[in-house]
C-alpha positions as a Python dict, from the first residue, in 0.01 Angstrom:
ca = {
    (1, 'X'): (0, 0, 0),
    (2, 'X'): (313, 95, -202),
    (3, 'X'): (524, 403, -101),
    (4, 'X'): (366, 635, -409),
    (5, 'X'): (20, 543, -292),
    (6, 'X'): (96, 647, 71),
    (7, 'X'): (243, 939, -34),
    (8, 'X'): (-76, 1053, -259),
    (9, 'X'): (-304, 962, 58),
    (10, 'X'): (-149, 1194, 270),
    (11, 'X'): (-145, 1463, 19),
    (12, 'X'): (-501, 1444, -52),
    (13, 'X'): (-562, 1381, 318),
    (14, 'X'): (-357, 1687, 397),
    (15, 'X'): (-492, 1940, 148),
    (16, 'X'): (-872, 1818, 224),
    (17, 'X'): (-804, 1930, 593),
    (18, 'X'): (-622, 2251, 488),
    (19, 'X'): (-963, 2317, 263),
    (20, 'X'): (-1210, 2166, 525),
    (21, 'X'): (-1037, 2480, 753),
    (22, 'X'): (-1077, 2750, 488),
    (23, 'X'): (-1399, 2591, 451),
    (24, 'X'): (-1459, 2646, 830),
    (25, 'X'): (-1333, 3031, 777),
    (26, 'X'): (-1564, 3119, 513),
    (27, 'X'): (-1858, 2994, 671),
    (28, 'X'): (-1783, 3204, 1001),
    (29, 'X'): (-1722, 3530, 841),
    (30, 'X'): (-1938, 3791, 937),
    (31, 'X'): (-2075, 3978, 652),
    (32, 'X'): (-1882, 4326, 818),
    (33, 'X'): (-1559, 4164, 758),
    (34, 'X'): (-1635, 4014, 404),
    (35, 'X'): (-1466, 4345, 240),
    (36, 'X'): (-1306, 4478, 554),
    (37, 'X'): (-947, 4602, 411),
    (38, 'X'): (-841, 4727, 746),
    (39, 'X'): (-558, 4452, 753),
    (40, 'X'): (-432, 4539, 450),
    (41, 'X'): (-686, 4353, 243),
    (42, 'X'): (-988, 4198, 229),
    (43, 'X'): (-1101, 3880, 387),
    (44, 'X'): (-1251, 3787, 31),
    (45, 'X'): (-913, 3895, -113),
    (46, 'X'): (-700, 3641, 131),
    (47, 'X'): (-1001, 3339, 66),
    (48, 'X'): (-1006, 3402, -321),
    (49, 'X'): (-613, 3457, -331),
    (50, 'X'): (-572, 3072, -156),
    (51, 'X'): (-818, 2953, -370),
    (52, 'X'): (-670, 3084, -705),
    (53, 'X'): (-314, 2931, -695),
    (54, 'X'): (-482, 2577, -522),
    (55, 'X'): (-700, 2573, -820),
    (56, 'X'): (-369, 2606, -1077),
    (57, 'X'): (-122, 2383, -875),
    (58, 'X'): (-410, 2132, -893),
    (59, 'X'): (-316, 2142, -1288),
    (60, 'X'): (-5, 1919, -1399),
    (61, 'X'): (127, 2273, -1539),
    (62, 'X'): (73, 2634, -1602),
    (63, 'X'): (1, 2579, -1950),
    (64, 'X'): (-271, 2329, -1848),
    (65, 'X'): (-372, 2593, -1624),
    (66, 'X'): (-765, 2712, -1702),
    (67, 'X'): (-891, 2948, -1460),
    (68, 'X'): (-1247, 2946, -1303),
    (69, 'X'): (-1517, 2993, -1481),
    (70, 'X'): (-1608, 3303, -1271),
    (71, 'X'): (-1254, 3417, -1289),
    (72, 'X'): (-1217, 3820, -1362),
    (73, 'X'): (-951, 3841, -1626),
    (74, 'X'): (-925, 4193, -1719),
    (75, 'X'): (-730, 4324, -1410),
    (76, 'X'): (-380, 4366, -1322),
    (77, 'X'): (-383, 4111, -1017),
    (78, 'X'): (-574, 3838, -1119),
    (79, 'X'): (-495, 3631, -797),
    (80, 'X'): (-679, 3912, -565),
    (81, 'X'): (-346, 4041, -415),
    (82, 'X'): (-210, 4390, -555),
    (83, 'X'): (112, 4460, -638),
    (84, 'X'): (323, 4722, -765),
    (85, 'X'): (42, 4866, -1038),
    (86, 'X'): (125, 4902, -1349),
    (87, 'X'): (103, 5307, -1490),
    (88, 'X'): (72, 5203, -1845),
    (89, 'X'): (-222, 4992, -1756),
    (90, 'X'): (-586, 5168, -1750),
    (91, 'X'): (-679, 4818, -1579),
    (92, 'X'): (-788, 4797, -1206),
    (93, 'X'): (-540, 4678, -956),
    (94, 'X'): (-743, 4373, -851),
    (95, 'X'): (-1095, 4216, -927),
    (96, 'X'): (-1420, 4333, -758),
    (97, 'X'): (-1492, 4198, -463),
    (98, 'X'): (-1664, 3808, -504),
    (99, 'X'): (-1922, 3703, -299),
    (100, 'X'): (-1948, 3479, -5),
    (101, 'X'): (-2129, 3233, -212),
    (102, 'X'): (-1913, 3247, -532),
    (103, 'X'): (-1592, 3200, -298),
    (104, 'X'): (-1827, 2893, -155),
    (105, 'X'): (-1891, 2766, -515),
    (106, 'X'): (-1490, 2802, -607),
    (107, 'X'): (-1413, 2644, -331),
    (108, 'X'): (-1576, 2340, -410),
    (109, 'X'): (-1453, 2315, -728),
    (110, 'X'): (-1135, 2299, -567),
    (111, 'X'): (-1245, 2030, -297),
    (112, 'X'): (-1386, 1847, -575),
    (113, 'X'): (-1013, 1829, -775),
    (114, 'X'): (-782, 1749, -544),
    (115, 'X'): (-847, 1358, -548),
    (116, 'X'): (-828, 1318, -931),
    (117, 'X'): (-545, 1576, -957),
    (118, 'X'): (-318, 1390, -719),
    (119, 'X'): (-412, 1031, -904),
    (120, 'X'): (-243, 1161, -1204),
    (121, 'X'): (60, 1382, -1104),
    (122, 'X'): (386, 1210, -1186),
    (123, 'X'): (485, 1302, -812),
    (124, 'X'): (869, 1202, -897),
    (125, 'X'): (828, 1426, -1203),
    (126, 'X'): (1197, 1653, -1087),
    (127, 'X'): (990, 1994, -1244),
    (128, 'X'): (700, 2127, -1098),
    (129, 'X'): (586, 2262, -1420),
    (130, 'X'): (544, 2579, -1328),
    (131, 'X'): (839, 2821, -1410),
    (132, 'X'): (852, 2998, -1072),
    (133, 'X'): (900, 2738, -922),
    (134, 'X'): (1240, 2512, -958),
    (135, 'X'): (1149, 2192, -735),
    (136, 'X'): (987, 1892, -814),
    (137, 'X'): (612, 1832, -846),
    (138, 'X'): (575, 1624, -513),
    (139, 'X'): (774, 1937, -326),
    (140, 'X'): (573, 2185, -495),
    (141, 'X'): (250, 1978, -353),
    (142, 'X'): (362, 2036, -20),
    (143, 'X'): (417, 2437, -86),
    (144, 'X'): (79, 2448, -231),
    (145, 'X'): (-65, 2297, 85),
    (146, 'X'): (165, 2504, 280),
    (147, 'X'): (22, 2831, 96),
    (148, 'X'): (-288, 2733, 145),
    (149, 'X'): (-285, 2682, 532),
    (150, 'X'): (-80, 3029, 563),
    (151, 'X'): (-357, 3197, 456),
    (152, 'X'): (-627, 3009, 598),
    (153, 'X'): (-411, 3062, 975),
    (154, 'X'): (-449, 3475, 840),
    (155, 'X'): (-832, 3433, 795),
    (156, 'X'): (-851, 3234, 1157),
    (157, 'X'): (-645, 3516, 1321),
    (158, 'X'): (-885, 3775, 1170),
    (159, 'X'): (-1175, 3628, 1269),
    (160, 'X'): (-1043, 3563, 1659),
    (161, 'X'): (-985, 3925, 1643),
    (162, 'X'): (-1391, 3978, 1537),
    (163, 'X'): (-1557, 3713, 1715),
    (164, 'X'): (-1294, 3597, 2066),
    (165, 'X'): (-1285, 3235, 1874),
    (166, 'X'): (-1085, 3082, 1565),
    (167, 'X'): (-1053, 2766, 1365),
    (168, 'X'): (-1122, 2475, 1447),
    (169, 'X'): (-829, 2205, 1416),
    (170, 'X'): (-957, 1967, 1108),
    (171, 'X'): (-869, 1665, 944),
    (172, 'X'): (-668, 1428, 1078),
    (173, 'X'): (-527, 1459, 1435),
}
């Protein structure tokens, strides 16, 4: 195995555990703490948030970038997290809540991706091709995977605080 294959094994290795953990998350949460904003924001808000920007860094750019087909457009925050809102804009701040099962279904369209996307980044490519971000593609990889397993740590601290357990430690060991 050359070193670009290794490399693209242990990010798909790497961001299937990270999913296989928000995966793990989802499937525990309790129904009263689907749309429980008491932290600051919803548990559906942190899972769909995750799931948004894995879903576009799993594109070779932002201009490649085509956003779930259940994707709520007309909103301020598309990504589920607020910001500063906009007074000029008669939009809402954020989406309306998703479901349990549509966060299920977007997730796997993201589990489903990640081997095909990582087969054809140009991992030495120096941009990332997203404007934000001024790093290489491989680096940017590893702060998508990185986002990802923030949030899905915020998700397993939430539900420890619910239920007395968290996440279990997936993937490779």
């Amino acid at each position: 195995m050359n070193t670009m294959s290794t490399v693209q094994a242990a990010l798909k290795s790497q961001y299937h555990a990270s999913l296989e953990m928000l995966h793990e998350a989802l499937e525990r949460c309790p129904e009263k703490l689907w749309l429980d904003t008491s932290a600051g924001n919803a548990f559906w808000q942190v899972a769909y948030h995750a799931l948004f920007y894995v879903h576009m860094y799993l594109q070779p750019d932002l201009k490649s970038f085509v956003p779930w087909a259940e994707h709520q457009k007309n909103v301020q925050y598309q990504n589920g997290f607020p910001g500063t809102p906009n007074p000029k804009s008669e939009l809402p701040l954020i989406p309306e809540p998703y479901s349990k099962t549509q966060v299920m279904a977007f997730w796997s369209i993201c589990e489903n991706m990640v081997d095909s996307a990582i087969d054809t980044f140009d991992l030495l490519e120096p941009q990332s091709g997203f404007p934000w971000y001024t790093c290489s593609k491989l680096e940017h990889q590893i702060i998508s995977i990185r986002h990802l397993q923030h949030h899905t740590a915020q998700l397993g601290d939430r539900l420890r605080m619910v239920s007395g357990t968290g996440l279990n430690w997936l993937g490779h060991q």
